[in-house]
ZAMARGU-4260 file (C-alpha; in steps of 0.2 Angstrom, whole numbers, plus 5000, padded with zeros to 4 digits):
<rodrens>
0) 5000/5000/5000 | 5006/5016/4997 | 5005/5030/5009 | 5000/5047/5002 | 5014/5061/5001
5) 5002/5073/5012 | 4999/5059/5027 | 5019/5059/5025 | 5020/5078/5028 | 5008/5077/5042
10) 5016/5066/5049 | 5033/5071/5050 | 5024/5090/5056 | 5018/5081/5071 | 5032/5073/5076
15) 5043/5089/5074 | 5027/5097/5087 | 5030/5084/5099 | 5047/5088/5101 | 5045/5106/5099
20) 5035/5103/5115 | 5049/5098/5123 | 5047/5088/5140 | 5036/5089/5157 | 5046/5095/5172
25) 5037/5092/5188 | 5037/5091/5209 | 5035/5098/5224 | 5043/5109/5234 | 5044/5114/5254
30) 5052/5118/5268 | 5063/5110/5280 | 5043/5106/5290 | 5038/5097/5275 | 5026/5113/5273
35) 5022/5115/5253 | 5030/5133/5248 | 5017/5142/5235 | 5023/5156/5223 | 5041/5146/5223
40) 5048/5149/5206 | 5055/5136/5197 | 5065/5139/5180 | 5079/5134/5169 | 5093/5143/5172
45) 5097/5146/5152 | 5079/5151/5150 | 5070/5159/5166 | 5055/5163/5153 | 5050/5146/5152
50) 5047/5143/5169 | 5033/5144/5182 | 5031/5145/5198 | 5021/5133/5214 | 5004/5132/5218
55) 4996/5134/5235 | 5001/5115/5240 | 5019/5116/5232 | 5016/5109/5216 | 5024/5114/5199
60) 5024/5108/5181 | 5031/5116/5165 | 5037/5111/5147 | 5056/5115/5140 | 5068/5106/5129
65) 5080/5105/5139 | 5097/5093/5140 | 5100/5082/5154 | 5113/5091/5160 | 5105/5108/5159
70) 5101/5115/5178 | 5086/5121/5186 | 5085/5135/5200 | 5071/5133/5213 | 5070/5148/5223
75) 5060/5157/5236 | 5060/5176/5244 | 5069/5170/5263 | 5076/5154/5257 | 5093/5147/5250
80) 5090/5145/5231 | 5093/5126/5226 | 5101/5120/5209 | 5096/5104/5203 | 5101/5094/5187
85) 5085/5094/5173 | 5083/5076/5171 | 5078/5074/5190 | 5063/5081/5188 | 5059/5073/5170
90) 5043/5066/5166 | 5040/5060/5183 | 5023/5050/5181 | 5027/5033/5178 | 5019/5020/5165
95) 5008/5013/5178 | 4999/5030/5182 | 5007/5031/5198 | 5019/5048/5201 | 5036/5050/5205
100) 5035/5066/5209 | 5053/5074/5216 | 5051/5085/5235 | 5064/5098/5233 | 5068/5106/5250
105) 5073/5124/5255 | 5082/5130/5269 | 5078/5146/5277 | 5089/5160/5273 | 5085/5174/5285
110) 5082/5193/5279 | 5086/5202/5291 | 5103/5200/5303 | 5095/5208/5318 | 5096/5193/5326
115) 5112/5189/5322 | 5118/5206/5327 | 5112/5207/5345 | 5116/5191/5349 | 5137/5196/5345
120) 5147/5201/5357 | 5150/5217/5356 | 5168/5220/5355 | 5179/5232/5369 | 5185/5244/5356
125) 5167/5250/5351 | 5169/5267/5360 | 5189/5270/5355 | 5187/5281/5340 | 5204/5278/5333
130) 5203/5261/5334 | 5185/5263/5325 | 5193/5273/5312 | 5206/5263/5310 | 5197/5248/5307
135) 5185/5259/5294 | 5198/5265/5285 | 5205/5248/5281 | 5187/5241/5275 | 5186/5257/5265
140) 5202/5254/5256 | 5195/5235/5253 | 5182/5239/5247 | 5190/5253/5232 | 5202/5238/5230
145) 5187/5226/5226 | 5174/5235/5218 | 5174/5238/5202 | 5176/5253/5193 | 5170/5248/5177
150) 5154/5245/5169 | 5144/5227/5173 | 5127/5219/5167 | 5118/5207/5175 | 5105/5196/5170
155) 5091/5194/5183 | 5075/5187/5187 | 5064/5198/5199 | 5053/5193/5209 | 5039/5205/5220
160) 5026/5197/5229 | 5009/5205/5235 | 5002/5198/5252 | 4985/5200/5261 | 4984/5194/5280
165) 5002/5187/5276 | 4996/5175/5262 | 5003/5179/5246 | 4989/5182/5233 | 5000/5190/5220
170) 5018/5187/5213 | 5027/5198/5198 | 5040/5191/5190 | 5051/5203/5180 | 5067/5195/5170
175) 5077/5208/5165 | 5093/5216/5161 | 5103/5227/5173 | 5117/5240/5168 | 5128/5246/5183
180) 5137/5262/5179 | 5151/5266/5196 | 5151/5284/5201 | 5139/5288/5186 | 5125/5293/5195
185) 5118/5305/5206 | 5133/5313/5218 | 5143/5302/5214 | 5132/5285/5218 | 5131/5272/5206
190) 5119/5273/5190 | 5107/5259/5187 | 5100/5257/5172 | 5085/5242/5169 | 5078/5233/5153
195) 5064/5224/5156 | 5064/5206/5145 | 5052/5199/5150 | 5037/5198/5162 | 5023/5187/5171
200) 5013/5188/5187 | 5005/5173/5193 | 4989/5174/5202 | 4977/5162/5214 | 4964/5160/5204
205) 4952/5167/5217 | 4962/5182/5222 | 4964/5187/5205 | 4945/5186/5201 | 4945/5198/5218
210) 4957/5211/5210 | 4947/5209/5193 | 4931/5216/5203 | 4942/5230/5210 | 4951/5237/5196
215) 4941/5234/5182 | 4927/5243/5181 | 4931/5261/5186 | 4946/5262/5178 | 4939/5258/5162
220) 4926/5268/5164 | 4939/5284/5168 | 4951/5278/5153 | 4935/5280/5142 | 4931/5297/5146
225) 4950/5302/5144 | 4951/5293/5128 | 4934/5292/5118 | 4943/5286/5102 | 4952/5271/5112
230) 4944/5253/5110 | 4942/5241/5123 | 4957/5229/5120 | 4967/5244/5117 | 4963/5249/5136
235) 4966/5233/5142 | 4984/5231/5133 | 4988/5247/5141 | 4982/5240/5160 | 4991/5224/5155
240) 5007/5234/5149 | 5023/5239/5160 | 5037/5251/5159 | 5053/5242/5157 | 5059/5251/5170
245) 5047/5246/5181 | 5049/5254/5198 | 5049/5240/5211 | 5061/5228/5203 | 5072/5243/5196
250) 5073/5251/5216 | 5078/5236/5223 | 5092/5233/5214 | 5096/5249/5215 | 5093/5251/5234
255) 5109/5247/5247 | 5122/5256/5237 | 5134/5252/5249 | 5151/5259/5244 | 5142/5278/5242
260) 5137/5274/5260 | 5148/5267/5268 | 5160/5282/5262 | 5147/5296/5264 | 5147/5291/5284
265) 5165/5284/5287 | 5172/5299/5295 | 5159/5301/5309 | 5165/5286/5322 | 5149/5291/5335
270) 5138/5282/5324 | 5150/5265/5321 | 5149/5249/5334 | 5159/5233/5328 | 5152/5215/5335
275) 5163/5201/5334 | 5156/5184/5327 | 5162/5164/5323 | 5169/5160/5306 | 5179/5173/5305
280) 5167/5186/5302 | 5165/5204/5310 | 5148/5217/5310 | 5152/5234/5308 | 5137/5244/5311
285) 5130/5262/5307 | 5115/5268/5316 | 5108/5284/5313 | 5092/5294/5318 | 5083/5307/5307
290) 5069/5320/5310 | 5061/5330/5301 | 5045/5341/5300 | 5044/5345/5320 | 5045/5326/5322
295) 5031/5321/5309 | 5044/5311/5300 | 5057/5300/5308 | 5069/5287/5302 | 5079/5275/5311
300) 5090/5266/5301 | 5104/5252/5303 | 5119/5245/5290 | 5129/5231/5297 | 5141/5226/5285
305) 5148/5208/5287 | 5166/5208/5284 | 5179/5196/5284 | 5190/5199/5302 | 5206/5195/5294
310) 5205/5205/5276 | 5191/5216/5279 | 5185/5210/5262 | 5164/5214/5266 | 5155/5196/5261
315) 5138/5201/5265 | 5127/5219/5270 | 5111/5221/5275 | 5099/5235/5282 | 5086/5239/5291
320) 5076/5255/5291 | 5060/5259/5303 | 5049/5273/5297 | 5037/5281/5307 | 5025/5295/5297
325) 5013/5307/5306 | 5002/5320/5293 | 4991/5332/5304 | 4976/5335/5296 | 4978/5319/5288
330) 4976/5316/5267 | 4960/5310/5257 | 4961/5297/5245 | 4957/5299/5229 | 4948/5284/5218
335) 4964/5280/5211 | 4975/5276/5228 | 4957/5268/5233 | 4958/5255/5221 | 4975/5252/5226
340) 4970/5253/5243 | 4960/5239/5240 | 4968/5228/5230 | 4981/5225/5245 | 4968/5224/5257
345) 4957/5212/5248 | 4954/5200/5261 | 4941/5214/5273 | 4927/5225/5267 | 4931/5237/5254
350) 4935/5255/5256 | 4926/5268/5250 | 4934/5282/5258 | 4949/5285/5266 | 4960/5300/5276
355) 4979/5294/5277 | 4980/5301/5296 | 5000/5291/5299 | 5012/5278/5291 | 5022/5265/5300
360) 5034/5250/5295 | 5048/5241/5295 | 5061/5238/5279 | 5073/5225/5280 | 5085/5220/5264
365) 5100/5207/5262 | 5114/5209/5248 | 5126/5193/5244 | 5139/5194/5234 | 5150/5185/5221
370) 5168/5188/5217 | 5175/5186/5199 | 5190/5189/5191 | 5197/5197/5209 | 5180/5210/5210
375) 5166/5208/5220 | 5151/5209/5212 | 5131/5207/5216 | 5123/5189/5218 | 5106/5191/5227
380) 5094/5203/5235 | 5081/5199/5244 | 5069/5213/5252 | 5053/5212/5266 | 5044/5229/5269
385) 5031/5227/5284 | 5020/5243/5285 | 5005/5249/5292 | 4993/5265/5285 | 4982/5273/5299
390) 4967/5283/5295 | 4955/5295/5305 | 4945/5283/5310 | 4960/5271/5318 | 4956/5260/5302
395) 4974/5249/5301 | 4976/5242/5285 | 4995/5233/5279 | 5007/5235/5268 | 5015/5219/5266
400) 5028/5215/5251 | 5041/5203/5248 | 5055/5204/5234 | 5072/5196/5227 | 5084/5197/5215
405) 5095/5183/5209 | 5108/5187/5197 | 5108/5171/5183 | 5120/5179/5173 | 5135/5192/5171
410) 5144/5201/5158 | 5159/5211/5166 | 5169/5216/5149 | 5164/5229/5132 | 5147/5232/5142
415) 5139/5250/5135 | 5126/5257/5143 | 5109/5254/5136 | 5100/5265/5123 | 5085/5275/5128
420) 5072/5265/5117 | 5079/5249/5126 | 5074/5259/5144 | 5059/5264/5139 | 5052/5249/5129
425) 5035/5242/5136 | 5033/5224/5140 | 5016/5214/5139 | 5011/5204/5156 | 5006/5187/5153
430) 4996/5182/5166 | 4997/5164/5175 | 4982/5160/5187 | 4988/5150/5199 | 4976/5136/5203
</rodrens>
């Protein structure tokens, strides 16, 4: 019998979409508890865009081509990152129906080292300045030793989630490239410049349905009044669109400019205390105060640097910032921050109106670091802001985010800085529910 030459092309077109498709990489992941982790994402390290991220009981599932030797990062805001090899988690249901699904555990890796910092003991020299400055200048001249001075970009993958009643309910994930320009920037800190690739936000389904209800239908409504001639899908690609240089994920790379700091506030010695810990390891700590307004604004603020005690080389920084915000006639809302208001209060009765009486919170952000080529340049950054809005009425609603940055790749030599059309380029969302 002979086969038709169109079977035979349709044919050979299916088989060549069956392996376009690539194979099924699946599991779980959770703590250390055996708790699941949701909003965990999971993707290939050569491709971040093809990746996904955990459902509420820790499950994950996503199609790549991807070789057996190819890795996959697993990572979570306040855990250690894990790197596993692609072919673990292949194809994991078994001819029999039966699931061999892969439980990848992740250790907690703690935000904030206030912990760590009060527990040290806190050295006898503290209160001898010329010790203190001594010890200062020798991280300071580390630290121009170490840092580069020369352009770097790093590839990243951004994550920002958006919690209710400390459930996360929302996660944006932002893949992008990062420009670092030393001493380029505003008095003399360092410029960051950010090119959005890619972007997704995964949603619980419900939670998504929630903000739906919120945002969509006054902000049509206002969108149509300001532009008659625009369509309706026109509106929505232009809700759905987002600045490259999307504010949260751009800040917190560019927050914890350390080297500006640390040289801004070197020569002052009141404000320095040093702790000894094991390893090897020494905190250097500023502390600092600020008020402003008669006292309407204040601003405590803490850097520890962790540096190494015998070469002063800093392997670590992180701060912590507590903001306190008093307004004396208080502010009223208008519907835009309403709706925004209630989208991160989703869980209680809506708000209708609103006057912003005071502000309170709690920032805390870690930096790690990689050394290359005899520099030290960024590996992570993770970020927890816990904050409180107050109105007239005493009605407390939270603020509540969680971010990181992990660096997946880095360019160190010929890097230019990037165009204004590559800063300002738009990106689509695509939107993942969460189920």
């Amino acid at each position: 019998m002979t086969i038709p030459h169109r079977t035979i092309v349709i044919g050979w077109l299916l088989l060549f979409w069956l392996a376009a498709r690539g194979a099924v990489y699946q599991g779980r992941v959770t703590d250390e508890k055996g708790e699941p982790i949701a909003y965990a994402t999971v993707y290939p390290e050569i491709a971040p865009e093809w990746g996904t991220a955990t459902n509420n009981d820790g499950y994950f599932s996503f199609e790549a081509n991807l070789t057996r030797d190819m890795r996959i990062i697993v990572s979570y805001i306040g855990y250690e990152k894990v790197t596993v090899n692609a072919e673990r988690l292949k194809d994991a249901s078994l001819q029999d129906g039966s699931s061999n699904l892969q439980v990848i555990v992740l250790k907690e890796q703690p935000i904030a080292l206030q912990e760590t910092v009060v527990a040290a003991k806190a050295s006898k020299q503290k209160n001898k300045r010329k010790q203190m400055a001594s010890l200062l200048h020798a991280v300071y001249v580390k630290l121009e030793e170490e840092f580069p001075h020369e352009n770097a970009l790093y590839q990243v993958v951004s994550d920002v989630q958006m919690l209710s009643e400390n459930a996360t309910w929302g996660m944006e994930q932002m893949i992008a490239d990062i420009v670092v320009m030393p001493e380029a920037g505003y008095e003399g800190r360092d410029s960051v410049q950010f090119h959005g690739r890619y972007c997704k936000r995964f949603f619980d389904a419900r939670k998504r349905a929630e903000a739906d209800s919120i945002l969509a239908g006054e902000m049509f409504e206002r969108m149509e009044k300001q532009n008659k001639g625009m369509s309706a899908n026109m509106m929505r690609r232009a809700v759905n669109a987002v600045d490259s240089g999307v504010v949260v994920h751009r800040a917190l790379f560019a927050l914890g400019n350390m080297r500006y700091d640390f040289e801004q506030t070197m020569t002052d010695t009141r404000h320095w205390s040093v702790s000894n810990e094991s390893e090897g390891e020494t905190v250097l700590t500023h502390t600092q105060k600020i008020s402003k307004y008669l006292g309407c604004f204040q601003l405590t603020y803490q850097r520890h640097y962790i540096i190494d005690s015998d070469s002063y080389a800093v392997r670590r920084f992180a701060e912590h910032a507590d903001v306190k915000v008093t307004i004396p006639f208080g502010v009223r809302l208008n519907a835009d921050q309403l709706q925004m208001l209630n989208l991160l209060n989703m869980d209680e009765k809506r708000i209708e109106k609103f006057r912003l009486k005071k502000l309170r919170g709690a920032i805390d952000l870690n930096t790690i670091y990689q050394r290359q080529d005899g520099k030290v340049y960024l590996l992570e950054k993770n970020m927890v802001c816990d904050a409180f809005i107050l109105g007239s009425k005493k009605a407390e609603i939270p603020l509540k985010l969680r971010a990181t940055q992990r660096v997946t790749g880095l360019q160190t030599k010929d890097v230019k800085p990037f165009t204004r059309s590559q800063i300002t380029r738009r990106l689509k969302r695509q939107i993942v529910e969460i189920y």
